[in-house]
N, C-alpha and C positions, 0 to 999 in steps of 0.2 A: 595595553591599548589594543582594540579590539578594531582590522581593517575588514574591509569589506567592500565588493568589488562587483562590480555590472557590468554582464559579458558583454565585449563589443562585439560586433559583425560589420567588418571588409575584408575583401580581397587584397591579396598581394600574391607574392610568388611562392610563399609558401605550400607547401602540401604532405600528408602523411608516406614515407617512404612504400613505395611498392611491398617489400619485402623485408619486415624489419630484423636482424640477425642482432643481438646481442653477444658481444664478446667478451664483458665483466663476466670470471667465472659469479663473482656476489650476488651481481644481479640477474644471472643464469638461476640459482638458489631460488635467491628471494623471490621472485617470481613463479618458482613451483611452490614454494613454503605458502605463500600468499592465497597461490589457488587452491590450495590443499586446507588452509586455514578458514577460510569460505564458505568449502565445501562441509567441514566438520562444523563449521556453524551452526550448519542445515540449509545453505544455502542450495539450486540445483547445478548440478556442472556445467549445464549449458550456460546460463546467466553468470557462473562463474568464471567461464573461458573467455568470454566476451570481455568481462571486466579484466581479465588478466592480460588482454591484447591492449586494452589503455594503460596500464600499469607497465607495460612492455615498452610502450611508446615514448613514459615517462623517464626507463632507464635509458634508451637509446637517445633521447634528447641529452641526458647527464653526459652520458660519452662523450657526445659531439663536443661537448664543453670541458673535455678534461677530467670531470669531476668524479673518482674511479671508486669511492667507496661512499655509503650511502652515511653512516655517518658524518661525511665533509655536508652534508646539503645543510643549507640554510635556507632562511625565509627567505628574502633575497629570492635566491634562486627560485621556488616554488609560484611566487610571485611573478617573477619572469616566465616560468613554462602555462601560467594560468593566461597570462597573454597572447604566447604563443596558439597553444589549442584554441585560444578563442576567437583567432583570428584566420585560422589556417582555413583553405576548400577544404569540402567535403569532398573524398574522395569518386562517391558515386553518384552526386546528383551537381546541380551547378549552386554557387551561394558558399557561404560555410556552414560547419556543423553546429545542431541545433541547440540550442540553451541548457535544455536535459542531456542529450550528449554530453557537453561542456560540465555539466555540472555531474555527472558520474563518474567520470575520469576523476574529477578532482576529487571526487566521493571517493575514490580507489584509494588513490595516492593517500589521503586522508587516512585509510586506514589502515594501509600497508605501515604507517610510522606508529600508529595506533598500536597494532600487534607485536613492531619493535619496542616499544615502549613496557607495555605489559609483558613484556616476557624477561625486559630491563637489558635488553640488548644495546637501548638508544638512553639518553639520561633527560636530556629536552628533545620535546616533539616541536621541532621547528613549524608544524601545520597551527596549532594549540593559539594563536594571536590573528590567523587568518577565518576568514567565513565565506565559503561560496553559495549565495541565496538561490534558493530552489525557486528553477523558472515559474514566473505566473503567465506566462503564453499560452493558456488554455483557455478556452472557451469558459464562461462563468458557467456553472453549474448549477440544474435546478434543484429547489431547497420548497420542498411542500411544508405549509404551515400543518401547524398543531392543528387547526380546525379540519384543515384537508386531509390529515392522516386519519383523524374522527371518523370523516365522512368514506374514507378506505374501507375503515372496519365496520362499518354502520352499512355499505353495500356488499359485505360478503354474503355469499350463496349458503354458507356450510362451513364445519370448524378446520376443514381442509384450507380454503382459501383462509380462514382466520392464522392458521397455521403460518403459514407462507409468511403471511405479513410482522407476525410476530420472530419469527426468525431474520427476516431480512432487516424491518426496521427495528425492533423491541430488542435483537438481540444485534442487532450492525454488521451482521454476515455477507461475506459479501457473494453473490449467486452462486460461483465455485466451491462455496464452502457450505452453503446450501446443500447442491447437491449430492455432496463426497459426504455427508452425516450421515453415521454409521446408531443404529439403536442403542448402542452400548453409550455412545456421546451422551445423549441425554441423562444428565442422573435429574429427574424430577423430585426426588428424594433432600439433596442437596440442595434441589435447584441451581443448578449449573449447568449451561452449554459447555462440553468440550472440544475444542479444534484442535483437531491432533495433526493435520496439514495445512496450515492457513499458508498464506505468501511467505516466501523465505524458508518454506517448511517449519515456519513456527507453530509451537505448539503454543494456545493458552484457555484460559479457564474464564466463561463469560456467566457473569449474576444474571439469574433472571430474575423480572418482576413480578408482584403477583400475578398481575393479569397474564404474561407471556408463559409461566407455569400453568396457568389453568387453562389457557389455549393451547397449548403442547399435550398438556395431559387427556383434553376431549378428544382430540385427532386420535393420540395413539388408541385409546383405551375404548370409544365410542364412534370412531370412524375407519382408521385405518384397517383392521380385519374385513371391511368390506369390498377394499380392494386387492387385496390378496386374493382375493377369486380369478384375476384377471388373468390373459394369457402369457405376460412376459414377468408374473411374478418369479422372482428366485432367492428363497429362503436362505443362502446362502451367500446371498450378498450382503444383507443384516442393512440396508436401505432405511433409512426412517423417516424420508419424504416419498412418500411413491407417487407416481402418474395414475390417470385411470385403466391403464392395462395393466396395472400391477408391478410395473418396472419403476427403476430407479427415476425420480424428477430431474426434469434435466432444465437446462438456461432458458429454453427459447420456449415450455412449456410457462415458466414461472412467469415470463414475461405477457404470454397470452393471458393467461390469466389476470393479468395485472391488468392490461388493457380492457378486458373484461371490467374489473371490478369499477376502474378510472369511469367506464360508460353508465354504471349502472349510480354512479351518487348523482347525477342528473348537473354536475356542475361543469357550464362550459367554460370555463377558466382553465381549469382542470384538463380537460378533452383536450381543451388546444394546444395543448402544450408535450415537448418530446418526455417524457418520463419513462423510465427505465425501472427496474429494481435495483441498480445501483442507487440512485436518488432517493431511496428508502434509507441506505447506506449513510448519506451526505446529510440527507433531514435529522436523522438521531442523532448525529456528532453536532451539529448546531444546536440542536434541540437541548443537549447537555451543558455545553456551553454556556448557553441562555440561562441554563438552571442554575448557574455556577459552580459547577463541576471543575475542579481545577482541568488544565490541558494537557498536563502528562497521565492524568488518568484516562482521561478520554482517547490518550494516543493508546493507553494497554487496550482499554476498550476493545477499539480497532485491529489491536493488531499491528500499527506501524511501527518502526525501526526509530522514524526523524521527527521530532515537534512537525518542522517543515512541513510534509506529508498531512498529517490533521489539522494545521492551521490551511491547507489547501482546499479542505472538505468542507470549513465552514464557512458560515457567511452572516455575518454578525454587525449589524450598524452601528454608529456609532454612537448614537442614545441609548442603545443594548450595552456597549461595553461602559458609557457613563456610570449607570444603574448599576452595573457590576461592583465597580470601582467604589462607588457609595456607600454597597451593601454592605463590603468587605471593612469598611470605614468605621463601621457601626460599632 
């Protein structure tokens, strides 16, 4: 049986200790093993450390209760500290801490028995019957239609902006990963984007489609050498988005442009609205979905770790998912 649990918020008297000192040598260990396990994932040590400060939280809660070796935890228990966090103050602002907070802590603990498990340290993962739901406390996100994405590529200036668009939406990168594209990522040849540092410092391997191939390939091969004249070109940075000075493309350039092209399809629908090049992002994972793309491809797609995560990107009606459901019938 599979439980599943929605964090609460009130106050009580609780709160995170000032200064948390762990005195289990085990969970002394575990807690470097854990950050160290993280780390070699590919994860960065800052985003590491953080999460090992909730993991920390999690053994100094076990002390309080006696419970001195991490093999005694039970669900029970875990289920009791998912309470606790979800109801304690934040320690720096007034209120408790937020849903996502809430729910990365327990992402920790999750996979601190995860790593005992695979290494066959633990024999049952007491977490394995639990599900902590990824907050939807965000703002709904915008989702440009197919036709709006047409009229994107139908107001581009040049195969530079065609460029852009086909990276961001055609291939779901996400601006950061945009910019960090090194010439060697592209194999046109293959047809493949490479991301050799996405989020988590994952590395993965994105299909292009024809069209996103044939717009990759006019920029390089028919555009880009005309900005390497510019003053902040540097050869040795091996860049394969540039700006008009020759430098590397950067966020806030992508975005101008973007807003640029949003002006030029003459549609105020469009205009009015906040769009980002993230929303490039979140339109092609719908966009898939739609297709019937099953969802764990769509999550490699992206790039995420959790289904959660890419079922957050999309937005799918429910006469969209009927259709699906029928197709698959057939």
């Amino acid at each position: 049986m599979l439980l599943v649990f929605t964090v609460r918020k009130s106050m009580d008297t609780m709160s995170r200790p000032k200064s948390i000192v762990i005195l289990t040598p085990e969970y002394q260990q575990l807690s470097d093993r854990s950050y160290q396990y993280r780390v070699k994932c590919g994860y960065k040590p800052e985003s590491s450390r953080t999460k090992q400060l909730g993991l920390e939280e999690f053994f100094y809660w076990l002390e309080q209760r006696a419970i001195a070796k991490i093999a005694d935890v039970k669900t029970h228990d875990i289920q009791s500290f998912y309470t606790y966090i979800s109801d304690r103050p934040n320690k720096k602002n007034q209120g408790s801490l937020s849903a996502k907070t809430t729910f990365n802590i327990m992402k920790t603990v999750s996979d601190c028995f995860s790593m005992l498990q695979e290494q066959g340290e633990i024999q049952i993962n007491p977490v394995t019957v639990l599900k902590f739901p990824y907050p939807r406390d965000y703002a709904e996100r915008e989702i440009l239609t197919l036709e709006e994405i047409n009229q994107l590529y139908d107001a581009c200036s040049n195969v530079w902006e065609r460029a852009i668009l086909s990276l961001a939406y055609g291939c779901g990168l996400r601006v950061g990963e945009v910019e960090n594209l090194k010439i060697e990522d592209i194999r046109l040849r293959e047809k493949i984007v490479i991301v050799t540092s996405g989020k988590g410092n994952k590395r993965r391997a994105i299909p292009m489609s024809p069209g996103v191939a044939r717009d990759l390939s006019d920029y390089y091969f028919n555009h880009r050498d005309t900005m390497t004249t510019g003053k902040d070109y540097n050869e040795k940075d091996r860049a394969f988005m540039l700006n008009n000075r020759g430098g590397r493309l950067r966020e806030h350039t992508c975005n101008k442009y973007l807003r640029r092209m949003i002006a030029q399809t003459q549609n105020e629908s469009l205009q009015g609205r906040d769009i980002g090049m993230h929303c490039l992002r979140h339109s092609i994972a719908t966009h898939l979905i739609e297709q019937g793309i099953p969802l764990d491809q769509v999550r490699q797609f992206l790039g995420h770790s959790q289904l959660e995560t890419t079922q957050g990107y999309t937005r799918i009606s429910k006469e969209q998912i009927k259709k699906m459901i029928e197709g698959h019938d057939d």
